[in-house]
N, C-alpha and C positions, 0 to 999 in steps of 0.2 A: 587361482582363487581371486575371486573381486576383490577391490581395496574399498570398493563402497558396502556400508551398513544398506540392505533393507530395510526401510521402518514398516512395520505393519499395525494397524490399526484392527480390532476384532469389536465389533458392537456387538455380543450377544447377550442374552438376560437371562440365561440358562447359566450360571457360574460354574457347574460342574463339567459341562462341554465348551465352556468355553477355555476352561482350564487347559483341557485335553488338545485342545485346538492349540492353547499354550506351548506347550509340552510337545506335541509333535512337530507345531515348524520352528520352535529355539533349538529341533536338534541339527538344524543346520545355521554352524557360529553365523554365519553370515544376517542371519534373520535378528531383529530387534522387535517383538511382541507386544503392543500394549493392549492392555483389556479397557472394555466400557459395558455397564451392564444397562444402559440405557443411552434413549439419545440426547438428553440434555447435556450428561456429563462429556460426550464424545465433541456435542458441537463447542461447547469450550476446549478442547484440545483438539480442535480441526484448524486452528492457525498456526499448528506446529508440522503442517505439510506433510501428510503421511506416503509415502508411493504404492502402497496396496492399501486399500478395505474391505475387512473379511464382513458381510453386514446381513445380519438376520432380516429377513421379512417381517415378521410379527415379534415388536418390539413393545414392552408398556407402554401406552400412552403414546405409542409414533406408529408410522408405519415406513416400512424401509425403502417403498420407492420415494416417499416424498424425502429422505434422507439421503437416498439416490440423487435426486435431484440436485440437493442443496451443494455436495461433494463437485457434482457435475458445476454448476454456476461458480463456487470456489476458485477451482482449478480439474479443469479439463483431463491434464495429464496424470490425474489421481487413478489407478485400476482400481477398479471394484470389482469383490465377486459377491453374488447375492445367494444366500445361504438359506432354506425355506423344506418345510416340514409337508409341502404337499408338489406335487409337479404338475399340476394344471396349466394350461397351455394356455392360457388368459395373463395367467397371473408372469410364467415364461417371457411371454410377448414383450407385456408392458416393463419388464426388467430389460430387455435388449432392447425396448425403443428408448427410455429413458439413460442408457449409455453404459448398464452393465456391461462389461466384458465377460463374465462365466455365471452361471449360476446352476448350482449346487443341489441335489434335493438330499436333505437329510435319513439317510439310511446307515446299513452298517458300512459302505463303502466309501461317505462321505470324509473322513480324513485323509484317510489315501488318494483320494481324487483333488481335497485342499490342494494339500502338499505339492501335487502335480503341476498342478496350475498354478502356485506361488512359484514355486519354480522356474515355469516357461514365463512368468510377467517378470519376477525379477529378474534375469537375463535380460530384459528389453528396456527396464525401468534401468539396471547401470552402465546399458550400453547408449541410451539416452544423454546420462551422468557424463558417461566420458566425452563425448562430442560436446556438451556445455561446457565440460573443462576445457578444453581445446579452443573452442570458439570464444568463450571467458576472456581466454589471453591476449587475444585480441581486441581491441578498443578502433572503431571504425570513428576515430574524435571529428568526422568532418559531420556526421549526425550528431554532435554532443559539440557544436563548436561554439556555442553561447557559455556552455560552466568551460571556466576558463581553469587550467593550474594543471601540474604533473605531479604532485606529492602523492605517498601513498595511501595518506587517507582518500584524496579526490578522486584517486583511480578505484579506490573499492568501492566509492557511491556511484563510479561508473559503470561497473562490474555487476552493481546491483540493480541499475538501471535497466540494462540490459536482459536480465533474468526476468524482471516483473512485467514489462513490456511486451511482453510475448503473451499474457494471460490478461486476463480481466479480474484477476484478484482486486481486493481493496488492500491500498498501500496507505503506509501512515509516516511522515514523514517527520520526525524529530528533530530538536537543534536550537540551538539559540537564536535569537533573533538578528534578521539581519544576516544570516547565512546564505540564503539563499533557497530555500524552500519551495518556493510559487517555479521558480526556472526549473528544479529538479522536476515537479508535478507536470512541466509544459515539456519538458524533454521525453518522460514515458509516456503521456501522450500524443504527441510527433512523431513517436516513433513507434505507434502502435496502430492496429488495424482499423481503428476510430480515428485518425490523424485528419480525414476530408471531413469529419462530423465538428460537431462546438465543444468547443473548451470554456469553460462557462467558472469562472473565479468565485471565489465570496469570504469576502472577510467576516466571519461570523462576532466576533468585537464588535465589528462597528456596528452593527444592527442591533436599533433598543430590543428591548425582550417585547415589547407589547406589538412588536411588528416583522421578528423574523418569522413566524411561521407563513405569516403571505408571502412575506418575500422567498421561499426558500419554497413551499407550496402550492403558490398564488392563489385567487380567491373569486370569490363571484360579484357582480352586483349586487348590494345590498348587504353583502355580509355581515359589516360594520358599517359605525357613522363615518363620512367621508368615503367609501368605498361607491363610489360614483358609475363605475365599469365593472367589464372581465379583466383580469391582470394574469398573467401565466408568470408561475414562477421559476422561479433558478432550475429547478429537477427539470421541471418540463422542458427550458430553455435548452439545455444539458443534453436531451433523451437522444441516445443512438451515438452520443456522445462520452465526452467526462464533464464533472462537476467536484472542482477543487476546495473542499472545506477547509478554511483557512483559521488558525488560533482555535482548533475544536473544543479545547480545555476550558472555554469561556463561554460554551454554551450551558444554558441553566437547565436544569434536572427534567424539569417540565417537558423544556423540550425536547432533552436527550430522549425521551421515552417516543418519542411519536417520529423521529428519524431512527432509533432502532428498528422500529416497524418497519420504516419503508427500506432500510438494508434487506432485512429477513423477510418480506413479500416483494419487494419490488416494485410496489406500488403508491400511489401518492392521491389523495382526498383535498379539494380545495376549500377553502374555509367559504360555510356556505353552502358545503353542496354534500348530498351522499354518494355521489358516483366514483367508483375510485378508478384512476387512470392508469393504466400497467407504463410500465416507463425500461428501460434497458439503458443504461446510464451506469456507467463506471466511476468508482466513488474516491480519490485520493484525499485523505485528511493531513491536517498538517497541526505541530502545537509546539509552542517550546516550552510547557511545562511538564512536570514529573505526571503522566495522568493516574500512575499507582500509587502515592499519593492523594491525589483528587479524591478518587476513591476509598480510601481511608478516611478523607475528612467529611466524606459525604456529597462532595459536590461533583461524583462523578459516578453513573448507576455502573456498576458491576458489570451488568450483562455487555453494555455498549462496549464499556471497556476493552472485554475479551474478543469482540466484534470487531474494535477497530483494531486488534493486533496480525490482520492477515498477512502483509509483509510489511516489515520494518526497515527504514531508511535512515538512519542518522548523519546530519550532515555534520562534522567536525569545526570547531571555530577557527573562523582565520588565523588567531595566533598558533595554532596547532599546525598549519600547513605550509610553516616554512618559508622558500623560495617563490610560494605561489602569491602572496603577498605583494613580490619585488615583479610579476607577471602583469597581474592585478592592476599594479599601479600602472606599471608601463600601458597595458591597453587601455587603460579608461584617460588615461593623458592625452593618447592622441584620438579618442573618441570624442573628448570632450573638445578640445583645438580643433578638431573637423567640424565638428557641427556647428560651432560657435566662429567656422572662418577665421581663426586664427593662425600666425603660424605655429608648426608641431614644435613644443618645447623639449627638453632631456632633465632627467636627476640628474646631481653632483653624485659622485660615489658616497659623501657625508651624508647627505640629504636620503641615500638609498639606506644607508648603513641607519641610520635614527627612527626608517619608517621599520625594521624588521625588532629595532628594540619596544616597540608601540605595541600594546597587549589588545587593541583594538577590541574591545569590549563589545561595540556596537558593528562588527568584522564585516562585511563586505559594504553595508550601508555607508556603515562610517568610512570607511576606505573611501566609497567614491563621493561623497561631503567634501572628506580633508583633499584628494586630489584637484577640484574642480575649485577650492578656493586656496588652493598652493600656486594655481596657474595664474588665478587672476592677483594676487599678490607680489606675484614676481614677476619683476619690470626686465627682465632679462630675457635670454635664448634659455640659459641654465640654471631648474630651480635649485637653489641654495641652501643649507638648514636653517638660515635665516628665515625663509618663507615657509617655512612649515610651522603651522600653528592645529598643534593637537586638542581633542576635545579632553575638557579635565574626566575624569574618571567618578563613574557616580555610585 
């Protein structure tokens, strides 16, 4: 018996066959069923990573290859089987070129031929599972050699680096500030099949509101006053690439609405112009505040929300990681002495032992602040806890 659950996912709007569809594959334990009786409610629960989708053709208000699609852009490794009331060889085609793997024509033999085919995919979906576990265990740290520590928190953001890097999901990267968020986004990018393409940053804070949508869009001559030229923005900059949204939680409602669009088409309009430009651009957001939250108070649209939840990253604060701290200090010491031609200095044991009682608030940032001016403070080979001058706490 597997020791992995199948999750299955069933989009049909039919409730009383979808039941049935229920019912027959939870009769093997191994199978986990969730129903959707349309496609709105399904794409909200599509960041919970399903390994099979069981997906009707004719769906209210959707149609199931353009849901095909969107499964396919997700995550690649998702099976689908497509489910449909007619067998037309048009309709066949464009389900196997779009990346169905079975499809189904609704008759009286259709559950017994499900079941078959859930069957022979889960077999594949957690013999997949176990070589992830296997290779999981393994941490290749000379591609991860910028995030520095061995604690177990940093080895599971390594573990998960690993997992997402392989696909072109959108990852969202949580954490406090000053953790290190922008090197986590620049690691699954380096180490993803976009790595020769642009890595294209953007602190979304820092741009006033009356001017990120150029910037993040770009725009035409004439669009506005001052708009002198062509300008290409951040996306475009980005395309064939990634484009790292930095502090997402501080963009404003307005705009959340017109980057939801361009997640769920893929495409991007420049201010000034109606042409809209198709873009292929891998999307990593990052934020250190609660965005469920946000959403409660208003200042963060719902639908984005469940959009930016495709894989989740949290990075844990320096004071949570222990010995990585005393790693920390030790390499930005002599990073800082190298570049600055100096000679490499050492901690006292006191001076090591006072930085691991330091609750680093402001945790990697602050760390390389208080090392770079511990060094130039101390007139010695070895700094002291005399030269250590912590930031007060705010």
């Amino acid at each position: 018996m597997s020791k992995f659950l199948t999750r299955i996912f069933v989009v049909e709007d039919n409730e009383f066959f979808a039941t049935l569809i229920k019912q027959k594959l939870e009769m093997n334990d191994q199978n986990e069923v969730t129903l959707f009786f349309n496609g709105d409610d399904f794409r909200k629960g599509l960041h919970l990573n399903p390994d099979i989708v069981v997906l009707d053709y004719n769906l209210p208000n959707d149609n199931g290859i353009d849901l095909l699609k969107e499964i396919k852009n997700f995550n690649d490794d998702i099976r689908t089987i497509l489910l449909s009331g007619q067998e037309k060889v048009d309709i066949v085609i464009e389900a196997f070129e779009n990346g169905a793997e079975e499809y189904i024509k609704k008759d009286d033999n259709a559950l017994t031929m499900l079941d078959l085919k859930v069957q022979k995919h889960s077999s594949n979906v957690n013999l997949r599972k176990e070589v992830d576990v296997l290779r999981d265990q393994i941490i290749d740290r000379n591609r991860y050699d910028r995030i520095i520590g061995e604690s177990p928190a940093i080895l599971k953001v390594l573990r998960l680096i690993q997992k997402v890097e392989k696909t072109n999901m959108l990852a969202l990267i949580t954490g406090e500030s000053g953790t290190g968020k922008e090197l986590v986004a620049s690691a699954i990018h380096y180490n993803s099949a976009r790595k020769n393409r642009p890595f294209v940053a953007v602190n979304v804070a820092a741009i006033p509101e009356d001017l990120i949508e150029s910037e993040l869009f770009g725009h035409e001559r004439g669009a506005f006053t001052g708009a002198d030229s062509k300008r290409i923005g951040k996306f475009e900059e980005a395309n064939e690439g990634t484009i790292f949204l930095d502090e997402i939680g501080e963009m404003d409602v307005h705009m959340q609405t017109k980057l939801l669009r361009v997640l769920q088409e893929s495409k991007i309009t420049r201010l000034g112009s109606n042409k809209e430009i198709p873009l292929n651009v891998r999307v990593i957001a990052a934020t250190n505040k609660n965005l469920a939250q946000r959403v409660k108070d208003g200042k963060m649209r719902e639908d984005l929300y469940y959009r930016l939840q495709g894989f989740l990253i949290h990075l844990p604060p320096l004071r949570d990681r222990g010995n990585d701290i005393l790693l920390l200090a030790k390499t930005m010491l002599k990073q800082f002495c190298d570049s600055n031609r100096m000679p490499v200095k050492s901690f006292s044991s006191d001076s090591l032992k006072d930085m691991m009682k330091h609750p680093w608030s402001g945790n990697v940032r602050e760390l390389k602040a208080f090392i770079e001016r511990a060094v130039l403070i101390s007139d010695g080979e070895v700094i002291e806890s005399e030269d250590l001058i912590f930031s007060q706490e705010i």
